[in-house]
C-alpha positions in Angstrom: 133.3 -96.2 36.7 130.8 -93.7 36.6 131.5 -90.4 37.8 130.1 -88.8 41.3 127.5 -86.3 40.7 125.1 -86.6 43.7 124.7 -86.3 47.6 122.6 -87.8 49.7 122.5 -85.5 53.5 124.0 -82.3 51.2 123.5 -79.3 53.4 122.3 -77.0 50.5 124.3 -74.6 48.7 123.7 -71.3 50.6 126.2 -68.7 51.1 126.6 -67.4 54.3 125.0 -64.0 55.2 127.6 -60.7 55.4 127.8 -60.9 59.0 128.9 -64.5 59.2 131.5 -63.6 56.6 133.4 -60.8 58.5 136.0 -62.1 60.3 137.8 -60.7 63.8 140.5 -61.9 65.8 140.2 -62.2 69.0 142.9 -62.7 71.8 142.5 -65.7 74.4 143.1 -65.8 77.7 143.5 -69.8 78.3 146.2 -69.7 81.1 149.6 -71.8 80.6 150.2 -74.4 82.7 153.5 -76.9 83.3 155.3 -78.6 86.0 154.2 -78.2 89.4 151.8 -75.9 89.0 149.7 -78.1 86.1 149.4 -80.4 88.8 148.0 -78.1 91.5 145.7 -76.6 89.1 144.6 -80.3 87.8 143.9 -81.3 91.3 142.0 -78.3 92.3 139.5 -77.8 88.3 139.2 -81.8 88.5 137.2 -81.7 92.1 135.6 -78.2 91.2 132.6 -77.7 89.1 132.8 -74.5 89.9 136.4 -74.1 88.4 135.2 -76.5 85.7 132.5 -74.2 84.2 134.6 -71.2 85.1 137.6 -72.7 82.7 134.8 -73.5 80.2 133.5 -69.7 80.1 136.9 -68.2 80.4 137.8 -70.4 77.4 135.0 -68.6 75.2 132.9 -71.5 74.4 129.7 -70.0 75.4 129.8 -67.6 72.7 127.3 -69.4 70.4 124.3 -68.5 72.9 124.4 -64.8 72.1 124.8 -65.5 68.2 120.5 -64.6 67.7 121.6 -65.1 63.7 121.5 -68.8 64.3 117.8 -69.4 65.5 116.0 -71.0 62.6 118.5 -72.5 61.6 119.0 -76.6 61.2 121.0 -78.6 63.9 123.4 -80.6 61.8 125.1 -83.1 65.0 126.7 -85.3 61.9 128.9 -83.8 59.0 127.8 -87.3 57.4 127.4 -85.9 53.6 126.9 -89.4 51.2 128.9 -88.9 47.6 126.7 -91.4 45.6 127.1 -92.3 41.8 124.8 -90.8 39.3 124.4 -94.4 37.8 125.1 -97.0 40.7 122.6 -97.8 42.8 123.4 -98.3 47.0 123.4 -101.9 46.0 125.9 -102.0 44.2 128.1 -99.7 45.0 130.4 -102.5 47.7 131.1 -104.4 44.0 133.1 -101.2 42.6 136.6 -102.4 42.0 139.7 -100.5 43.3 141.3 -98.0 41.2 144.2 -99.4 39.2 147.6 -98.7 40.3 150.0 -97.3 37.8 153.4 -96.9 37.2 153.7 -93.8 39.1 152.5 -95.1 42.0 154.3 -98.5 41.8 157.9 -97.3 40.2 160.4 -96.6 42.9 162.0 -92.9 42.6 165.3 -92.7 41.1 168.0 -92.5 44.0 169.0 -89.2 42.9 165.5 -87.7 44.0 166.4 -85.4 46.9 165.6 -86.0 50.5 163.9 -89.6 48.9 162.1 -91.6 51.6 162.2 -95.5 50.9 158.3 -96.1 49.3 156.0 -99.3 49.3 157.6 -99.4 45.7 160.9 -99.5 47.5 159.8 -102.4 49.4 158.1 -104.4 46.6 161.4 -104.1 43.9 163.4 -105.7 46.8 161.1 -108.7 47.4 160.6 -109.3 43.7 164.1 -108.8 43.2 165.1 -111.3 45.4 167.8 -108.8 47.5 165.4 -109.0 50.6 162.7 -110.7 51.8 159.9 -109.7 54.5 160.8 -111.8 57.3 164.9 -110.0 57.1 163.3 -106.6 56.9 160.9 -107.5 59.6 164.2 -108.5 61.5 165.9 -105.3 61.1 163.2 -103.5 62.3 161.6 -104.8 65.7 164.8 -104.0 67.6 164.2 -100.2 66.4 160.7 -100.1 67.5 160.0 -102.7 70.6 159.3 -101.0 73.9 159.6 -104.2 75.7 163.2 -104.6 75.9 164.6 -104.6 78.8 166.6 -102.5 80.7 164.9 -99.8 79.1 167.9 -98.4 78.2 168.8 -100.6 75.5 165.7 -100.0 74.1 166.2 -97.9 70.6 165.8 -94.7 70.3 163.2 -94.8 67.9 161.3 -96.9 70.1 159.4 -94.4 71.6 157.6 -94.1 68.4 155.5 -96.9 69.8 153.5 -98.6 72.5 153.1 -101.9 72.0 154.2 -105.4 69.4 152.9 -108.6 69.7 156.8 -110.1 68.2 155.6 -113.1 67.5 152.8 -111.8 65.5 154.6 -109.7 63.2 157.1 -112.3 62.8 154.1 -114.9 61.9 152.8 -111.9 59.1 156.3 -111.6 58.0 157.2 -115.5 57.5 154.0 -116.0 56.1 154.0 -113.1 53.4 158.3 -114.6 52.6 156.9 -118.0 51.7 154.3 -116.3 49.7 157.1 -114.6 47.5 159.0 -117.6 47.7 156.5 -119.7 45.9 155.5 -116.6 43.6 152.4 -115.8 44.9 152.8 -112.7 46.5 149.2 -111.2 47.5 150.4 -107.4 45.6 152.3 -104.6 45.9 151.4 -104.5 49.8 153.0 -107.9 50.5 155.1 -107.6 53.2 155.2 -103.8 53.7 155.0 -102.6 57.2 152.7 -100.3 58.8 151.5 -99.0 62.3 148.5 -98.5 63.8 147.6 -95.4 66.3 146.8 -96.9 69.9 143.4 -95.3 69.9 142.9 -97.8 66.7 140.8 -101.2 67.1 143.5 -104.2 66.2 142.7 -107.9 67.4 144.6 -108.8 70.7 145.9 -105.7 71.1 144.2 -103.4 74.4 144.1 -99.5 72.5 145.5 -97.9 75.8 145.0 -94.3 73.5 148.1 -93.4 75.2 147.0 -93.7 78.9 149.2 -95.0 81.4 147.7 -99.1 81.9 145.7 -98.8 85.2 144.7 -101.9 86.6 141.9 -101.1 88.7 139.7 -100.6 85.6 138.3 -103.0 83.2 138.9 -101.4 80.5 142.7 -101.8 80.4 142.7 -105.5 80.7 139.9 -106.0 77.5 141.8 -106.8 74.3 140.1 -105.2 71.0 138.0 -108.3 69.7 138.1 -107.5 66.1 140.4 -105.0 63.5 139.2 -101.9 62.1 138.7 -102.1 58.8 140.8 -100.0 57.2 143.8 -102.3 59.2 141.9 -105.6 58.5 142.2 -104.8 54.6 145.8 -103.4 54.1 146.6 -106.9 56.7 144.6 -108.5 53.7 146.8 -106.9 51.0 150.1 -108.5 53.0 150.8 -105.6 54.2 152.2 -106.4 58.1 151.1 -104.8 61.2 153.8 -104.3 63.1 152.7 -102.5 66.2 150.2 -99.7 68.3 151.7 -96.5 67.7 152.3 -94.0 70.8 150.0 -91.0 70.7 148.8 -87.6 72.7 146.6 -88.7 75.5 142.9 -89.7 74.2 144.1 -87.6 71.4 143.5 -84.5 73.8 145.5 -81.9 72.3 148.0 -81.3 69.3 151.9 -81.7 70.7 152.1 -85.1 71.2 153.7 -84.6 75.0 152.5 -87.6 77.3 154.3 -88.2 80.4 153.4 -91.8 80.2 154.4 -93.4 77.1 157.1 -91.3 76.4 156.8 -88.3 73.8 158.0 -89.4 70.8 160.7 -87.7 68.3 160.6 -84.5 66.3 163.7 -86.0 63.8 163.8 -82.6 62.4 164.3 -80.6 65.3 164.6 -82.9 68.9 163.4 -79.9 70.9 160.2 -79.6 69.4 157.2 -81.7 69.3 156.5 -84.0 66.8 153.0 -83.2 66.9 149.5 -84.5 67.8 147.2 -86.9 68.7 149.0 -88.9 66.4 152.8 -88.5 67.5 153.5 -91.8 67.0 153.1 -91.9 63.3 154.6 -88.4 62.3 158.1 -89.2 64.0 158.3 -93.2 62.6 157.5 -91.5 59.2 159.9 -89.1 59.4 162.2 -91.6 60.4 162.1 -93.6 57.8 160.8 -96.6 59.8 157.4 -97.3 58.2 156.3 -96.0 55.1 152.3 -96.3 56.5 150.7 -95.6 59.6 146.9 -95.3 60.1 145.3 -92.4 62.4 142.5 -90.8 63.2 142.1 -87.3 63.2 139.0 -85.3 64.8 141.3 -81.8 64.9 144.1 -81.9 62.4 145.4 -85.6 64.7 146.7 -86.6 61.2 147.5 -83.3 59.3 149.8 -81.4 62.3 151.9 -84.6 63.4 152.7 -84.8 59.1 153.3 -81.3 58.6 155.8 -80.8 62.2 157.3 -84.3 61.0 157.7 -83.5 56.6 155.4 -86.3 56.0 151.9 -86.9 54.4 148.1 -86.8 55.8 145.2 -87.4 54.3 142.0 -86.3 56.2 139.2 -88.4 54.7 135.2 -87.1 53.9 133.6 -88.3 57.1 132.6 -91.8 57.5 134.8 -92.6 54.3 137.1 -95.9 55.8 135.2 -96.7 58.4 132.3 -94.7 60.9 133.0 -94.1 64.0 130.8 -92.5 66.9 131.9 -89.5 66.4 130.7 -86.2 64.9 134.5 -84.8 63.9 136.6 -88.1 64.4 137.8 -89.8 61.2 140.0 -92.6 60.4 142.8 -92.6 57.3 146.6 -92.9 56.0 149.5 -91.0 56.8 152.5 -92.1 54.2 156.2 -90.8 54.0 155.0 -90.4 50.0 152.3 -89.1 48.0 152.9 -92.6 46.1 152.1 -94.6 49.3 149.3 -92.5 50.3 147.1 -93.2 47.4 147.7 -96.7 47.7 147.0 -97.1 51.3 143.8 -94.5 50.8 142.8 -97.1 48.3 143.1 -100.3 49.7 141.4 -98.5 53.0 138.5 -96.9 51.6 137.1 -100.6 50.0 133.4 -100.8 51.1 132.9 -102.8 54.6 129.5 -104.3 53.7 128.7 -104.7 57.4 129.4 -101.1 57.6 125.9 -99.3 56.3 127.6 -95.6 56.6 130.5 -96.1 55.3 129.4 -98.6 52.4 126.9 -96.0 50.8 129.8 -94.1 50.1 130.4 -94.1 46.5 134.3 -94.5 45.4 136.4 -91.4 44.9 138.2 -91.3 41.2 140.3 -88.6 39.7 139.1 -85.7 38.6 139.7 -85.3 34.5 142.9 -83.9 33.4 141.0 -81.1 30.9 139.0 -79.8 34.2 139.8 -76.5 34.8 141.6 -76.5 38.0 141.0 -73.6 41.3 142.7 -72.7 44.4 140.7 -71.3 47.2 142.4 -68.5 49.5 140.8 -66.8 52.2 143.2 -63.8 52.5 142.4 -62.6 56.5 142.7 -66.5 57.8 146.1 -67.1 56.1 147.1 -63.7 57.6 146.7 -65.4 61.1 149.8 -67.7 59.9 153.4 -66.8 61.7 155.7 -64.9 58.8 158.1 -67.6 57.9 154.8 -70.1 57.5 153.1 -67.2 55.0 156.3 -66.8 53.1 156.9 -70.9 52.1 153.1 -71.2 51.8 152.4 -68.3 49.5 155.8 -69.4 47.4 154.0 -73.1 47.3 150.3 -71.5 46.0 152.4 -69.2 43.6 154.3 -71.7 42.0 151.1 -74.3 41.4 149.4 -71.4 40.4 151.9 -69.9 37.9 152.9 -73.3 36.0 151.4 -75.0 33.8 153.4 -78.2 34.2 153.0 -78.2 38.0 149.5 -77.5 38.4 148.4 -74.5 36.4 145.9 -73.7 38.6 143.7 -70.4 38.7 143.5 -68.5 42.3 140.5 -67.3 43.3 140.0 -65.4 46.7 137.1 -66.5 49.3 135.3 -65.8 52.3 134.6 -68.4 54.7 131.9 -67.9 57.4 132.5 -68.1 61.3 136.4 -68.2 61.1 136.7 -67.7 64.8 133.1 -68.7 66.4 133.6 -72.1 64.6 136.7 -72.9 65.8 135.3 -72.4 69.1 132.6 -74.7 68.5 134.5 -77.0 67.0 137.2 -77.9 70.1 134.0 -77.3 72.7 132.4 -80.4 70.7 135.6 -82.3 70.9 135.9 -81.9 74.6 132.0 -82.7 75.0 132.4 -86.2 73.1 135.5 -86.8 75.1 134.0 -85.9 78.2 131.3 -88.8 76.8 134.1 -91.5 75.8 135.9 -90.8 78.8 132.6 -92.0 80.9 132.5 -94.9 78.4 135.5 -96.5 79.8 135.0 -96.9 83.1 132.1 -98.7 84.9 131.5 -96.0 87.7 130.5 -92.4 85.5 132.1 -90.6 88.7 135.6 -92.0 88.2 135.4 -90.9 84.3 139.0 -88.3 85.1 141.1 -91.0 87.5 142.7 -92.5 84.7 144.0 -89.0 82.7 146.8 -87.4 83.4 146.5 -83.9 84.8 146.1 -81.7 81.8 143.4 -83.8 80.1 141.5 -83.9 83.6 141.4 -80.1 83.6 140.4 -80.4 79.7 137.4 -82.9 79.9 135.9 -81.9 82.8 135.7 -78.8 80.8 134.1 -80.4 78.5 131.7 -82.2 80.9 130.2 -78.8 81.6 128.6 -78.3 77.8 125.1 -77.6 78.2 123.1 -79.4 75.9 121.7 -76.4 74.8 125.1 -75.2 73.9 126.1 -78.5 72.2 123.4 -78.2 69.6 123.9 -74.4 68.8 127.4 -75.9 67.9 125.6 -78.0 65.1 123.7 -74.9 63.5 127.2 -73.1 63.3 127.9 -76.4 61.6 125.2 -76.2 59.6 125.9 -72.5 58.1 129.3 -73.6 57.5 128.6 -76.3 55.6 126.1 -74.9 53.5 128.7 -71.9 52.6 131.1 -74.6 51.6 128.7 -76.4 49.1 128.0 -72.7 47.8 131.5 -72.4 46.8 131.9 -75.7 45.3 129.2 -74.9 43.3 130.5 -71.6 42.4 133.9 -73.0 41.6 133.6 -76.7 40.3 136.7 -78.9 41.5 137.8 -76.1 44.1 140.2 -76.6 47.0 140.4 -74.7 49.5 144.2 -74.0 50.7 145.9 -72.9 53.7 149.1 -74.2 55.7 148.6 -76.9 57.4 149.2 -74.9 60.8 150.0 -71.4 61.8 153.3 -72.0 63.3 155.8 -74.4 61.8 156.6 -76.2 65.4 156.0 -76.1 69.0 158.9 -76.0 71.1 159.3 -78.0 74.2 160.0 -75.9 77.5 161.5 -77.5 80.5 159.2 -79.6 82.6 157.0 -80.1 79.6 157.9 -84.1 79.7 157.4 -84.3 83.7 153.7 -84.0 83.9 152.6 -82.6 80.8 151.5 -78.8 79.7 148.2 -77.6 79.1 148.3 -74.7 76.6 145.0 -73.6 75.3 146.1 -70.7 73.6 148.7 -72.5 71.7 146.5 -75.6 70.9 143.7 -73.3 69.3 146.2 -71.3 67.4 147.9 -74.6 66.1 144.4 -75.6 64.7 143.8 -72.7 63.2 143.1 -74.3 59.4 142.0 -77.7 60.2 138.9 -77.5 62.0 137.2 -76.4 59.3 137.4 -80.2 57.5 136.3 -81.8 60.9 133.3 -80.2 61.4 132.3 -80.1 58.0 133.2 -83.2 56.6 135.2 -82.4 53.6 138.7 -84.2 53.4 142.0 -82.3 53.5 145.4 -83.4 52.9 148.5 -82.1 53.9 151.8 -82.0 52.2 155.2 -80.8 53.2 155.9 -77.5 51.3 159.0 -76.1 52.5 161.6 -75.4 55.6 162.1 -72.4 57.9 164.9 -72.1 60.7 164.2 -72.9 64.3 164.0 -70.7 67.1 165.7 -73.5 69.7 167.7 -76.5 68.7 169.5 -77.9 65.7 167.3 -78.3 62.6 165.2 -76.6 60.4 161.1 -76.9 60.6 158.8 -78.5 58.0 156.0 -76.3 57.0 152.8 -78.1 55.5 150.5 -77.0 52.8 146.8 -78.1 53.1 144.0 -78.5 50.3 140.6 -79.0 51.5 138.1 -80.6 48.7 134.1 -81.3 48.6 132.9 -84.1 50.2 134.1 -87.5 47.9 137.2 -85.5 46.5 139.3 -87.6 48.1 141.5 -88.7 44.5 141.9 -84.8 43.5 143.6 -83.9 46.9 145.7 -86.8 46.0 146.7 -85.4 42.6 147.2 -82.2 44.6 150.2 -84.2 46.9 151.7 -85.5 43.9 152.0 -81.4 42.6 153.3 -80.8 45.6 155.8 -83.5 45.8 157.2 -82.5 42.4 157.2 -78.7 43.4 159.5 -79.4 46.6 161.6 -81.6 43.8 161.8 -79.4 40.8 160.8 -75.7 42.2 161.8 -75.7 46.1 165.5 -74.8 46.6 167.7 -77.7 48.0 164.5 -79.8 47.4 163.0 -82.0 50.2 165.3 -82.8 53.3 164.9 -85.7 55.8 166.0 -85.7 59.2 169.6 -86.2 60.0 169.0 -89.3 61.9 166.2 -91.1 59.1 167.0 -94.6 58.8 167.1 -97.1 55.4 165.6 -99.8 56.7 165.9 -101.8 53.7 169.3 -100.6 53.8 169.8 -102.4 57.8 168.3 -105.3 56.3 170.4 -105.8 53.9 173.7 -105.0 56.3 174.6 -102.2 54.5 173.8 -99.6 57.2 174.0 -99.7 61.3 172.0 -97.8 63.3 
């Protein structure tokens, strides 16, 4: 397989000028709202243009008007940079085969691994073994995750990790992938695995509620998805066994994963703190031990926080890489309770759709070589932003890879990175703005676009609603600058990632009347995507990795903290290698090692009546 060594839509290397380059933190002013109050002030923005604009203004995101630097420069409304291969033509590029899987990918862990989560490899040695087969693990699991039990207290626990099954479905999948095994035909090393899908997430049959509460009056709600995105449609294709829509943050509207509807799912770690969002759902059935793959999307860290509050995986991939969707920062990818699993479900995912133009052109990503000399990017004044106990497991992380050879052996260099705060700005006014847009897509009247939100997304979106065009696209020259600095330093520094943690704060804890109505936090929610903006508006893929554990300031349990890499555009395989470092740093280098949540369940272990739950 030939190697990637052009672009088509590359912004340019250009570094940014001084100016862009100096970075100043600024204090926001987004009020705090909860309980009562939230919905007061929901009622009052949602009717008010007046307060709507005034919200949008208070919020800073008019600030990209004033910048006079940016005339001249291009709008760039998609971060749609093409990785294409020096010697395959766009033609052929569908027919390139997947990357092998080896035995470190397919090998289950030895039991004495610390804080070991149970792996696809896990899964496959018990079905080839002949100690379980798909349709008994399948069995042990739907009464852990079915919502529609009923009284609702019998319902597990872990439930609330999802939205919807269709049982007889995922019963169907798992008698069908058995009797392949049975007859020794099994379709992989996906056969019979499970995995969830986040609601937001086209699957046949199922209606993607993204988390709203199911409201009748519109249309929308009572439309089933007609066909299954593709990244779903080709691990289902592998064996692999959907078994259910996975609960989520509103529209994927903000980064705790609280929703007042659908229940807020678990933080196994630490109960009183969120697991995370848009893509709660996923992070707390990881961390549980109850799937080892869920796909996500993630247009502002929604599958990079939920991992790192929840000691799990992401992978962020380069922008239209598994599938395109209409969306300038929204992607979709894996989130795996292993390194292991993610490469395999990145992998099977990222297959060319030929029915998808965008995403087909991409050319595959493959490891980088093993002589390459290997660099990690740190921008000193950003990671400073990052709360004490997150700086002090990060830099101990970076120091390590850095400082042995046999874990990474990697040389630090130290960069500047252009609109660190202007960006960011840019980046979650463009977020609301294509909300504001989807949220008019689902209903047939453009005037009842907020009645099915609940109150903190109505105040957010109709923020959003008030972009001004002219706004919008100084947004995409920011983007531009950005991404032109980015391809600068790639150039500079062949192979480069860029790392940070994951977020600046290692959870958000729930105060009281949080789960009543919701809270709207805007302060919070920008400082807890601090570091992953940057890969959503320029495209680049990131991945995130647990790197370490800091005490809580409320509850029982200590806090994950994640460690991101961000990579050029088609480096997708390198920030894989990158997990697997940091998988054997938390084994070999981390004191204690990695540690699961007190109440993580062996599913195989359930199947096979060995455990109760």
């Amino acid at each position: 397989m030939a190697s990637i060594k052009k672009f088509l839509n590359h912004p340019g290397a250009k570094e940014a000028p001084a100016h862009a380059l100096e970075f100043q933190p600024e204090v926001d002013h987004n009020p705090p709202m909860r309980g009562l109050s939230l919905v007061a002030a929901s009622m009052l923005i949602s009717n008010s243009q007046w307060l709507q604009k005034f919200m949008w203004s208070n919020a800073k995101f008019g600030q990209a008007k004033y910048m006079l630097e940016l005339n001249g420069e291009q709008w760039r409304a998609q971060p749609n940079v093409i990785p294409i291969s020096s010697s395959s033509s766009s033609s052929s590029i569908s027919t390139q085969p997947i990357l092998p899987f080896d035995l470190s990918l397919t090998t289950p862990q030895p039991p004495t691994v610390p804080g070991r989560f149970t792996s696809i490899a896990d899964y496959h040695a018990a079905y080839a073994s002949g100690q379980l087969t798909p349709l008994q693990v399948i069995d042990a699991l739907l009464p852990l995750i079915r919502r529609d039990i009923k009284p609702k207290q019998q319902q597990s626990k872990y439930a609330v990790a999802f939205i919807q099954s269709k049982v007889d479905e995922v019963l169907a999948e798992a008698k069908a992938s058995t009797e392949r095994w049975q007859a020794g035909r099994p379709l992989g090393i996906l056969d019979g695995v499970p995995f969830g899908v986040k609601d937001d997430t086209e699957v046949e049959g199922y209606v993607s509620t993204m988390g709203m509460k199911v409201d009748e009056r519109f249309e929308y709600f009572k439309k089933p998805a007609t066909e299954t995105v593709w990244p779903a449609k080709k691990l289902r294709e592998a064996g692999a066994i959907m078994v259910g829509k996975m609960n989520q943050h509103e529209i994927g509207m903000d980064t705790t994963g609280c929703n007042p509807a659908t229940g807020t799912a678990t933080n196994w770690y630490n109960t009183q703190y969120f697991p995370g969002g848009s893509s709660s759902g996923a992070g707390s059935a990881l961390s549980a031990g109850l799937l080892p793959i869920a796909i996500g999307t993630d247009a502002g860290g929604s599958m990079r926080i939920p991992p790192a509050f929840c000691g799990v995986y992401g992978l962020k991939p380069t922008h239209n890489r598994v599938v395109s969707r209409n969306s300038s920062m929204c992607v979709v990818g894996p989130m795996c309770s292993n390194p292991s699993d993610l490469t395999i479900a990145y992998r099977i995912m990222a297959q060319p759709n030929p029915s998808d133009p965008a995403q087909s052109s991409l050319a595959p990503s493959i490891p980088p070589s093993p002589t390459a000399k290997r660099y990690l990017g740190l921008c000193p004044e950003w990671i400073a932003l990052a709360d004490a106990d997150v700086r002090t497991t990060f830099n101990r992380a970076i120091e390590t890879l850095c400082s042995s050879s046999s874990l990474g052996g990697y040389e630090l260099v130290t960069i500047k990175l252009p609109y660190l705060r202007e960006g960011q700005l840019a980046h979650a006014a463009t977020c609301l703005t294509e909300a504001a847009a989807d949220a008019r897509n689902r209903v047939a009247n453009p005037d009842d676009y907020l009645k099915p939100l609940n109150y903190p997304n109505r105040i957010m979106v109709s923020m959003g609603a008030q972009t001004p065009a002219a706004d919008y696209l100084r947004y995409n020259q920011l983007r531009h600058v950005i991404m032109q600095h980015l391809a600068h330093l790639y150039e500079q520094y062949p192979g480069l990632l860029i790392v940070t943690p994951t977020t600046a704060m290692a959870g958000w804890p729930i105060m009281p009347g949080d789960n009543a109505y919701g809270c709207s936090d805007g302060n919070r929610s920008i400082r807890n995507m601090t570091y992953v903006w940057y890969a959503n508006t320029s495209g680049c893929p990131a991945v995130t990795c647990p790197g370490g554990y800091v005490e809580a300031q409320q509850g029982e349990g200590k806090l994950p903290v994640g460690v991101m890499a961000m990579a050029e555009w088609g480096e997708e395989e390198r920030l894989l290698g990158f997990a697997r470092e940091m998988e054997r740093y938390l084994a070999e280098a981390y004191e204690g090692g990695r540690q699961r949540p007190k109440e993580w369940v062996d599913v195989l272990g359930v199947a096979k009546g060995q455990v109760k739950v």
